[in-house]
DODODREN-966473 format. One record per residue (C-alpha): residue number from 0; x, y negated, z negated. Coordinates in nm, 2 decimals. Layout:
! DODODREN-966473
[atom NUM, [X, Y, Z]]
...
***
This chain:
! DODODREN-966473
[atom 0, [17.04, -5.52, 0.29]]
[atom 1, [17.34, -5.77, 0.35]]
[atom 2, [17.18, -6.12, 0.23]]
[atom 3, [17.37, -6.41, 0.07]]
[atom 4, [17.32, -6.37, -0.29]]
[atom 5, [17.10, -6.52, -0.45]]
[atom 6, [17.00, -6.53, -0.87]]
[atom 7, [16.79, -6.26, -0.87]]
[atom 8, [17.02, -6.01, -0.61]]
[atom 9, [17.01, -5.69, -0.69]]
[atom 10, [16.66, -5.66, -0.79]]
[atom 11, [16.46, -5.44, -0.58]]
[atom 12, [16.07, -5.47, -0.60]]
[atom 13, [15.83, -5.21, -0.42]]
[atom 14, [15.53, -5.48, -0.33]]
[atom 15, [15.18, -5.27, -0.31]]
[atom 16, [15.00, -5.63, -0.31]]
[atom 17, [14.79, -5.79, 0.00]]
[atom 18, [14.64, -6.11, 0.04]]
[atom 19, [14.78, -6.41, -0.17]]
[atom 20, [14.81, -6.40, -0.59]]
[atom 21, [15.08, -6.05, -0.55]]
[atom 22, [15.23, -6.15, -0.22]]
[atom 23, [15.28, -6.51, -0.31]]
[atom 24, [15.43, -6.34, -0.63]]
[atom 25, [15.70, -6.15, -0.45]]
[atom 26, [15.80, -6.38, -0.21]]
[atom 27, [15.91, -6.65, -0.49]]
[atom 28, [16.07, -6.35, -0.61]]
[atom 29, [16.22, -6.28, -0.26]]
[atom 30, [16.35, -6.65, -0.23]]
[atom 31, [16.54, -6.61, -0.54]]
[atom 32, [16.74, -6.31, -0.38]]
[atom 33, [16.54, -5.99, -0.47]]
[atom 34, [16.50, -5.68, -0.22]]
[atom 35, [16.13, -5.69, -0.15]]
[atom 36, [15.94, -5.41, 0.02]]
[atom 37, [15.63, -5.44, 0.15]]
[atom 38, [15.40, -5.12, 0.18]]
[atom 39, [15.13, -5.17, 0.42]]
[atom 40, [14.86, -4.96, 0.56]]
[atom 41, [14.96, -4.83, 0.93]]
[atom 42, [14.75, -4.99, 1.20]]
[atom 43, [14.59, -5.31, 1.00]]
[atom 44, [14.82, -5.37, 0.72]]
[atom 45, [14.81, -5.68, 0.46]]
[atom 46, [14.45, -5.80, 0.57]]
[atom 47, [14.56, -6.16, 0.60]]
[atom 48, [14.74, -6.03, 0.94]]
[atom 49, [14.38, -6.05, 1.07]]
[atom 50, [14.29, -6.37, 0.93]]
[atom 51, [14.28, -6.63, 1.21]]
[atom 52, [14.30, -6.89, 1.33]]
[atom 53, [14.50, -7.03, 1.27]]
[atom 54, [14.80, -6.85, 1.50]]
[atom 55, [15.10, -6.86, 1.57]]
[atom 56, [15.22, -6.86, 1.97]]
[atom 57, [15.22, -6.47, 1.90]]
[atom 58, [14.87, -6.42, 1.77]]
[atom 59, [15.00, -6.41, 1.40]]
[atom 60, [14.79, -6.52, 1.11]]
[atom 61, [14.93, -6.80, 1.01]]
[atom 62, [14.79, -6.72, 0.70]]
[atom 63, [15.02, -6.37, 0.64]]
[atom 64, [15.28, -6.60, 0.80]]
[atom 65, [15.29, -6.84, 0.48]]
[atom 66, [15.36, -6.56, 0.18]]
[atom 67, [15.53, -6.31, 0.32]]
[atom 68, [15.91, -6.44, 0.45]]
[atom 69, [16.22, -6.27, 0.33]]
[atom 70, [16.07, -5.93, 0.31]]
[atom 71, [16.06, -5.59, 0.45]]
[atom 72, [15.77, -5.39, 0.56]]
[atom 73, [15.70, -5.06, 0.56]]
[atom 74, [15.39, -4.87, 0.69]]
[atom 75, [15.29, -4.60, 0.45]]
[atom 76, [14.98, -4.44, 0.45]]
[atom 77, [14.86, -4.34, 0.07]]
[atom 78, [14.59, -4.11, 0.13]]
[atom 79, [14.88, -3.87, 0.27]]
[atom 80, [15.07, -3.65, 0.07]]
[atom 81, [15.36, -3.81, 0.30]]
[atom 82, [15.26, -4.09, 0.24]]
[atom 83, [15.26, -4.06, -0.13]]
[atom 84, [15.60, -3.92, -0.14]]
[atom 85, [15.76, -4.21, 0.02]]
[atom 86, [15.59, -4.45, -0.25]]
[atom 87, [15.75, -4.22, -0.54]]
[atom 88, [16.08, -4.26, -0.36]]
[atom 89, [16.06, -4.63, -0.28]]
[atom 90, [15.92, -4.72, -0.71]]
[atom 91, [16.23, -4.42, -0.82]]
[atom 92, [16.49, -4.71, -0.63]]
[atom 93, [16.32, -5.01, -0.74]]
[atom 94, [16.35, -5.22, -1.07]]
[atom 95, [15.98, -5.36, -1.02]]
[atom 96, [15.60, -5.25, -0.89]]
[atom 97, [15.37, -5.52, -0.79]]
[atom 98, [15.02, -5.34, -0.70]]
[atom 99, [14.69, -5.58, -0.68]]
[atom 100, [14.46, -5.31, -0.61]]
[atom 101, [14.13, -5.24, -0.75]]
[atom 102, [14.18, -5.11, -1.14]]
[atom 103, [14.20, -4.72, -1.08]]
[atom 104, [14.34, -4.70, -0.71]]
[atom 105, [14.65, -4.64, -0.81]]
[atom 106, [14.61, -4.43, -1.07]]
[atom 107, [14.42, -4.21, -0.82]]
[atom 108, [14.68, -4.21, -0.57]]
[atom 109, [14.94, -4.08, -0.82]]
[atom 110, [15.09, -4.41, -0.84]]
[atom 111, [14.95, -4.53, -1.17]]
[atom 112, [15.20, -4.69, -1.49]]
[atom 113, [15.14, -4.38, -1.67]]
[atom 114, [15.24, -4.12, -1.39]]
[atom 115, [15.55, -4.34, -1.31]]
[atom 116, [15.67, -4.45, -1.64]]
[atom 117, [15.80, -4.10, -1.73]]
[atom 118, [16.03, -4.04, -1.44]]
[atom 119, [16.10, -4.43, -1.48]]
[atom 120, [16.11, -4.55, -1.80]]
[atom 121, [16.26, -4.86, -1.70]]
[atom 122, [16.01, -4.97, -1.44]]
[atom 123, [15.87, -5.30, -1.44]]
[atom 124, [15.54, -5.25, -1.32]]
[atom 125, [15.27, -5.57, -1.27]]
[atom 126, [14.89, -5.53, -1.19]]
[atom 127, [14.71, -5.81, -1.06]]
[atom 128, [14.33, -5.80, -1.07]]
[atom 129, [14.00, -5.99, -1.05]]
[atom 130, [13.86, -5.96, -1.38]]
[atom 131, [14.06, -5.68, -1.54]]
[atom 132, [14.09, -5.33, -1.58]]
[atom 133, [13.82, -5.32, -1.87]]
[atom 134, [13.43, -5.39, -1.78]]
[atom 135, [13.45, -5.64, -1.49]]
[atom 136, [13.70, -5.41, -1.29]]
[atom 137, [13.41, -5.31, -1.03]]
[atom 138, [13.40, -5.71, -0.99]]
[atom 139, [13.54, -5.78, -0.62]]
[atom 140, [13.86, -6.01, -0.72]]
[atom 141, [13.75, -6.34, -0.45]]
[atom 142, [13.92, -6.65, -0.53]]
[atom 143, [13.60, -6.86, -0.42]]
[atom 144, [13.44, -6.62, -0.68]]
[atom 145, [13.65, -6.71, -0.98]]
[atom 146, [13.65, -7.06, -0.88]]
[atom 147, [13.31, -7.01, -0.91]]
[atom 148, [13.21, -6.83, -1.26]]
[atom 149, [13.57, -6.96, -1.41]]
[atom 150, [13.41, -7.29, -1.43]]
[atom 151, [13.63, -7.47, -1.18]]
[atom 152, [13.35, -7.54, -0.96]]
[atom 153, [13.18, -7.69, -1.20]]
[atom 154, [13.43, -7.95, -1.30]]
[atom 155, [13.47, -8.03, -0.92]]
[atom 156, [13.32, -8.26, -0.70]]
[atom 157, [13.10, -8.57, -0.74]]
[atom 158, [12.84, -8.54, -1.07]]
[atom 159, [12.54, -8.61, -0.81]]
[atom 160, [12.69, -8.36, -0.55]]
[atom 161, [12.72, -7.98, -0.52]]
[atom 162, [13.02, -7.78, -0.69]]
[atom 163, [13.30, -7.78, -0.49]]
[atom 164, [13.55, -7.54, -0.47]]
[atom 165, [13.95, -7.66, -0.42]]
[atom 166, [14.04, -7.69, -0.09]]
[atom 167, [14.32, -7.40, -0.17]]
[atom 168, [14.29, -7.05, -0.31]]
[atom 169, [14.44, -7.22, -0.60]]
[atom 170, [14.33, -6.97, -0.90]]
[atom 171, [14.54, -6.69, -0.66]]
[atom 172, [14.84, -6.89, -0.67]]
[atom 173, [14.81, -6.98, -1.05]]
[atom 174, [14.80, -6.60, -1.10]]
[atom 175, [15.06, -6.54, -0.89]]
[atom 176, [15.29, -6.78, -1.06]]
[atom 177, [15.17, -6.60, -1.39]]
[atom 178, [15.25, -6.26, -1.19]]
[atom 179, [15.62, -6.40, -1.13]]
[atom 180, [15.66, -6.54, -1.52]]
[atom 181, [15.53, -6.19, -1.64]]
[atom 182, [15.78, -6.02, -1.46]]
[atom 183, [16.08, -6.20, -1.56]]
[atom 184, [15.96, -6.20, -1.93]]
[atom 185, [15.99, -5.80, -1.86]]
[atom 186, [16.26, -5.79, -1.70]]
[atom 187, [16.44, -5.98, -1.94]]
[atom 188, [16.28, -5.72, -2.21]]
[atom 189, [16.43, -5.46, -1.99]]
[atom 190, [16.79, -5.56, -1.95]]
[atom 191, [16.81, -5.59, -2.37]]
[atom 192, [16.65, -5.27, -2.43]]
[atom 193, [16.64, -5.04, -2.12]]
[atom 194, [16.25, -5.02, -2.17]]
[atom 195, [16.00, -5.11, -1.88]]
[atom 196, [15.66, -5.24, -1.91]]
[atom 197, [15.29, -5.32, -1.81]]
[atom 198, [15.27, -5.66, -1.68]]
[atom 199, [14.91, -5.74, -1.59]]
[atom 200, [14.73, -6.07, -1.52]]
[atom 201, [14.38, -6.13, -1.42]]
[atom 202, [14.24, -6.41, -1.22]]
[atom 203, [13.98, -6.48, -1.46]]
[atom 204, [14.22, -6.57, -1.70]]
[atom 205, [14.47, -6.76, -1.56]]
[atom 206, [14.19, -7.00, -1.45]]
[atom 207, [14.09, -7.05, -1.76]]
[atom 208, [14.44, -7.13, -1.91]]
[atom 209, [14.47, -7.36, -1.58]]
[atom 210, [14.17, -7.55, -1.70]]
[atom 211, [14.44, -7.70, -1.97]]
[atom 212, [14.27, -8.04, -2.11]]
[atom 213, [13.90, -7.92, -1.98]]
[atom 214, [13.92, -7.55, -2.16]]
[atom 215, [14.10, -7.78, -2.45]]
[atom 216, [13.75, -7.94, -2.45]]
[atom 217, [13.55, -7.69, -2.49]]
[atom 218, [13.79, -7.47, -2.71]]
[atom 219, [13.84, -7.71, -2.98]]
[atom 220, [13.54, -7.97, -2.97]]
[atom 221, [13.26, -7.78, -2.79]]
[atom 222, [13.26, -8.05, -2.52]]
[atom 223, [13.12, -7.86, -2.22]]
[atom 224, [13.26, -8.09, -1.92]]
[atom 225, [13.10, -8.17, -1.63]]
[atom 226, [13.20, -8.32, -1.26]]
[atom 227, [13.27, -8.65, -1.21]]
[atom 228, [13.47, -8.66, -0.87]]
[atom 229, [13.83, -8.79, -0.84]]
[atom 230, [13.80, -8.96, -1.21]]
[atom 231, [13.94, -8.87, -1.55]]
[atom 232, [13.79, -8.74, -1.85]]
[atom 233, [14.05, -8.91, -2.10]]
[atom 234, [14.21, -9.15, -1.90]]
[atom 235, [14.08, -9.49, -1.67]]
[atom 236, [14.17, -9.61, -1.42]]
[atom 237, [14.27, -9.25, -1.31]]
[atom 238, [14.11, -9.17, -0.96]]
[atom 239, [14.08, -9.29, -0.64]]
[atom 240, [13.98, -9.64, -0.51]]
[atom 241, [13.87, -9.75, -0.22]]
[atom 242, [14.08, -10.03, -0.01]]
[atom 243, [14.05, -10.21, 0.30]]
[atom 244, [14.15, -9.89, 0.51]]
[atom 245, [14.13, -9.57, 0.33]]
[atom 246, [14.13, -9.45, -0.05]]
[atom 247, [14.42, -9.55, -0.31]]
[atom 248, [14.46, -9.33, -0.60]]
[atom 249, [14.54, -9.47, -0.91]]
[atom 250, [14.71, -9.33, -1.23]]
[atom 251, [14.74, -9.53, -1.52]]
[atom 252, [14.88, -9.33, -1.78]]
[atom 253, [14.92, -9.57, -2.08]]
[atom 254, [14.86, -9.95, -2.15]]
[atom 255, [15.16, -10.09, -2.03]]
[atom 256, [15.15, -9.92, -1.69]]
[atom 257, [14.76, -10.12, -1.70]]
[atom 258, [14.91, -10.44, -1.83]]
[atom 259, [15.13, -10.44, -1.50]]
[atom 260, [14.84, -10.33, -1.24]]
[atom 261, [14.64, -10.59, -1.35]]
[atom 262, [14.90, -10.87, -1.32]]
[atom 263, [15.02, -10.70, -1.02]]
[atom 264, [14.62, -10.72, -0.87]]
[atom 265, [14.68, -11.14, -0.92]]
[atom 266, [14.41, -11.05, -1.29]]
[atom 267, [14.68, -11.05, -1.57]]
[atom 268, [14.34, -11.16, -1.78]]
[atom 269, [14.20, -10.81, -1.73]]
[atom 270, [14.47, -10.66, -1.96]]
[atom 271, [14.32, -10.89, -2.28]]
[atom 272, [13.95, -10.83, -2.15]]
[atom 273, [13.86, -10.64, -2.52]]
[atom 274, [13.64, -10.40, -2.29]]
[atom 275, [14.03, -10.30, -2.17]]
[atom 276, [14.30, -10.36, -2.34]]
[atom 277, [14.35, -10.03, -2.45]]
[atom 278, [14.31, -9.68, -2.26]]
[atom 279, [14.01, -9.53, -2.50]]
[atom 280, [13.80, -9.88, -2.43]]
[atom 281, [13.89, -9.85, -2.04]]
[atom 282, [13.72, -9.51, -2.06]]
[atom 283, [13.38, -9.65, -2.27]]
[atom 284, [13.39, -9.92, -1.96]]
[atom 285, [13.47, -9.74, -1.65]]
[atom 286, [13.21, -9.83, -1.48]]
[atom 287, [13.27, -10.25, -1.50]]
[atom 288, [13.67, -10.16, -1.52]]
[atom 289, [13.58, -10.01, -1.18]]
[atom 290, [13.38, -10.25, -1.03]]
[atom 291, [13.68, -10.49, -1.11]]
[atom 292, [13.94, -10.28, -0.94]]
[atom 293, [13.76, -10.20, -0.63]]
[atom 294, [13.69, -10.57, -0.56]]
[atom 295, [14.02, -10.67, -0.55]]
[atom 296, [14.16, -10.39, -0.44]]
[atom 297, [13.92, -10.39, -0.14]]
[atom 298, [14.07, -10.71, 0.05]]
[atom 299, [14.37, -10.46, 0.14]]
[atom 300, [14.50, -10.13, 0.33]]
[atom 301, [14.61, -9.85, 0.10]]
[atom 302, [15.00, -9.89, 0.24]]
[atom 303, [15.00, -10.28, 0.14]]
[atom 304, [14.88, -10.17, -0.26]]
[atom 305, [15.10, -9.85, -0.27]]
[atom 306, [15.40, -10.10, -0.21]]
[atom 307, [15.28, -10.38, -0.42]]
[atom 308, [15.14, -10.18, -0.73]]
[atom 309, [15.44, -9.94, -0.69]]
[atom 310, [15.75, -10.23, -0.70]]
[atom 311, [15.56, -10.36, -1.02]]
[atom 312, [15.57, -9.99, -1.17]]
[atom 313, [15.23, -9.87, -1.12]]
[atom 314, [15.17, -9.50, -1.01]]
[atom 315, [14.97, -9.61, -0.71]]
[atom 316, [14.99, -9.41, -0.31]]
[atom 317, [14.72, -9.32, -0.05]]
[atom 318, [14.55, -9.01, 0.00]]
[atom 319, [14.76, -8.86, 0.24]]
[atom 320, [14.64, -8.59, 0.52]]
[atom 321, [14.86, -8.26, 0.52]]
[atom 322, [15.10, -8.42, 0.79]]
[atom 323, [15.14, -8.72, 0.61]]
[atom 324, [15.25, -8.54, 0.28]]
[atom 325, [15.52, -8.35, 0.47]]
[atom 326, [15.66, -8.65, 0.61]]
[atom 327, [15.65, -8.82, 0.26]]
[atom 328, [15.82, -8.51, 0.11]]
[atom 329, [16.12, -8.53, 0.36]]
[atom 330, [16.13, -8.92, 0.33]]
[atom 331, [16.21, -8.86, -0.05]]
[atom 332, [16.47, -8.59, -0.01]]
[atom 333, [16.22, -8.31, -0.11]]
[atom 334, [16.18, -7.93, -0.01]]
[atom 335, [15.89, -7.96, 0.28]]
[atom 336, [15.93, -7.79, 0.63]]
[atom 337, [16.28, -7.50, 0.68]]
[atom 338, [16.33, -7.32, 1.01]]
[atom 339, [16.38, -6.96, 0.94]]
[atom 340, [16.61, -6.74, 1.22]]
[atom 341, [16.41, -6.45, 1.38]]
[atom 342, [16.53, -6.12, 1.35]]
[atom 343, [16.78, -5.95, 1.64]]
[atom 344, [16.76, -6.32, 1.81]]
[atom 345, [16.39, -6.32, 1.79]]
[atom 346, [16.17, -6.60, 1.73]]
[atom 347, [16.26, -6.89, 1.49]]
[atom 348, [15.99, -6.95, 1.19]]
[atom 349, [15.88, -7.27, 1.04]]
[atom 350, [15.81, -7.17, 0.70]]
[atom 351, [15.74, -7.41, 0.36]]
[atom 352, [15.99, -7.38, 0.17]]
[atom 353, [16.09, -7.24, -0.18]]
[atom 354, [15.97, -7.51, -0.41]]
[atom 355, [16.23, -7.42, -0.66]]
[atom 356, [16.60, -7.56, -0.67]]
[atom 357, [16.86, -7.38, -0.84]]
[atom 358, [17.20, -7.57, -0.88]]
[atom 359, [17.44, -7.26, -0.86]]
[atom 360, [17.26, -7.00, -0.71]]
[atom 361, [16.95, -7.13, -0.48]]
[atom 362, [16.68, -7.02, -0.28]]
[atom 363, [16.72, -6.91, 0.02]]
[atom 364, [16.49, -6.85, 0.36]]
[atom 365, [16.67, -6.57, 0.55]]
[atom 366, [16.39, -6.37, 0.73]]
[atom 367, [16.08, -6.43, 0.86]]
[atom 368, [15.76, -6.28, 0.77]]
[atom 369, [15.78, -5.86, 0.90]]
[atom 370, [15.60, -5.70, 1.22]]
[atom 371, [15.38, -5.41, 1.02]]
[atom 372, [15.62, -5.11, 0.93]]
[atom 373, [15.93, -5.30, 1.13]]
[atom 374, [16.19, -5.17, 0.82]]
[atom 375, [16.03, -4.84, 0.76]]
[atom 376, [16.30, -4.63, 0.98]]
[atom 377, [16.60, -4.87, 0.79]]
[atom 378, [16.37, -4.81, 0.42]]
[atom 379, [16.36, -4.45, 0.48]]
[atom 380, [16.59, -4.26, 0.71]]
[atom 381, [16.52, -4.01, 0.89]]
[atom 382, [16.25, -3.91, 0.64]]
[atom 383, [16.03, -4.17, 0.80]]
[atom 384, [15.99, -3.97, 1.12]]
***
């Protein structure tokens, strides 16, 4: 494939993963310059193709749409000897595997490490799954699910309310990011020594190591936390506030940054109130530190604070709506929104981009997101007919 180069050029990964935690994996990995391939199932392929709407003007998911630019697809079918063979000689050309099947499918199609390492002893191969390959590997792999008996729901949302999951599939994304950090600890392995390896993560626990501070908590003091909406455990004032318009969030990391909010608020007296001058006595009086805040902060809109409480050096800005966070990201300069050129002059597609800047060799967005099986003719050959 002619692409501009990119750090990770020359890498090719065979990508047997669907849905978001593997194919959110591989397209990082794409950006960065690797040959991806995408093996899908003829007909449906990657399930997310069906999940709509949202749509593009063409009917695509918008869903597949988001993980899956800079790659190539091919339609395979593994339940055919064919099939099968193709796999064997798309992983014998590739440097990396990415498979998040359910523990055993591969091995049953022939595809497991063990059959593969032989013939490729320097294959990186990663295996994304649910709850493991060990005793919960008959649990379905759900990201609401995790969220669920990984404890994140119950850290989430208001203490009075129900638990609420995050308004993302976030623990998929964590363990794809722990997919993409495996694989270049292997890789790296593999260049020094020639030897290949078993990269596996589970989305059980890279929640858990996500819950940092909270699985801190419980880890080392037995503190089992609980919800307590868009506040802190450790920290005050570190949530949202309400204002004349719509909710301000606040984080006040140390005493200093407090010191300046209050004298910013027209209350420099609030920063030598005993119940606040320092952060751990702001957290035994949240609730009057609160009640404080809010009153002031309440003759206001959001935009008039953010600018006031952010010239005096307080981390202060409103809680944006999706639109509004793209149009903050571009006003600062940041990666948000790239247009990505369709294929043989087709259609143009707005993709988010690659979060991650590289000075000499960056990221960049050269295809859009494959029809089902649109590269397996330019993968395969002739062999493909």
């Amino acid at each position: 494939m002619d692409l501009e180069r990119g750090a990770l050029t020359g890498l090719r990964i065979a990508d047997f993963s669907r849905v978001l935690a593997g194919p959110y994996a591989t397209m990082l990995l794409a950006d960065l310059g690797a040959d991806v391939v995408k093996v899908e199932r003829p007909g449906t392929g990657d399930e997310t193709r069906h999940w709509r709407p949202p749509a593009d003007e063409h009917g695509t998911s918008t869903y597949f749409l988001g993980v899956n630019r800079n790659k190539r697809s091919v339609a395979l079918d593994l339940s055919d000897e064919s099939g099968r063979e193709h796999a064997l000689a798309l992983v014998a050309e590739s440097d990396v595997l990415v498979e998040n099947f359910r523990p055993g499918t591969m091995e049953r199609l022939g595809l497991g490490y063990d059959d593969l390492k032989a013939r490729h002893p320097g294959l990186v191969y990663c295996s994304i799954s649910g709850f493991g390959a060990g005793a919960g590997a008959a649990i379905p792999g759900y990201d609401l699910l995790v969220q669920a008996v990984g404890g994140l729901m119950s850290v989430t949302g208001e203490p009075e309310g129900e638990p609420t999951k995050a308004g993302v599939a976030l623990v998929d994304v964590i363990t794809g990011l722990h997919a993409t950090l495996g694989i270049m600890a292997a890789l790296r392995h593999r260049d020094a020594t020639g030897e290949g390896q078993r990269v596996e993560v589970n989305l059980l626990s890279s929640l858990l190591s996500a819950m940092v501070n909270q699985a801190s908590a419980y880890a080392v003091a037995g503190v089992v936390p609980g919800r307590m909406g868009n506040a802190h455990p450790s920290i005050a004032p570190y949530e949202t506030f309400p204002t004349a318009d719509r909710p301000l969030a606040l984080a006040v990391g140390n005493d200093g940054q407090f010191a300046a909010l209050a004298g910013a608020l027209g209350h420099p007296g609030l920063a030598d109130d005993p119940r606040f001058r320092t952060n751990p006595e702001r957290v035994a009086h949240r609730a009057e530190l609160r009640r404080a805040l809010a009153e002031r902060l309440g003759t206001a809109g959001a935009d008039h604070w953010t600018g006031v409480l952010s010239a005096a050096g307080v981390p202060a800005g409103p809680v944006n709506s999706l639109d509004e966070a793209f149009d903050f990201a571009e006003r600062l300069g940041l990666p948000g929104i790239v247009t990505v050129p369709g294929t043989d002059g087709g259609t143009e597609s707005r993709q988010v981009a690659c979060p991650i800047t590289l000075s000499a060799s960056p990221a960049h967005h050269l295809l859009p997101p494959p029809a089902l099986g649109e590269h397996t003719a330019e993968v395969f050959g002739d062999s493909a007919d």
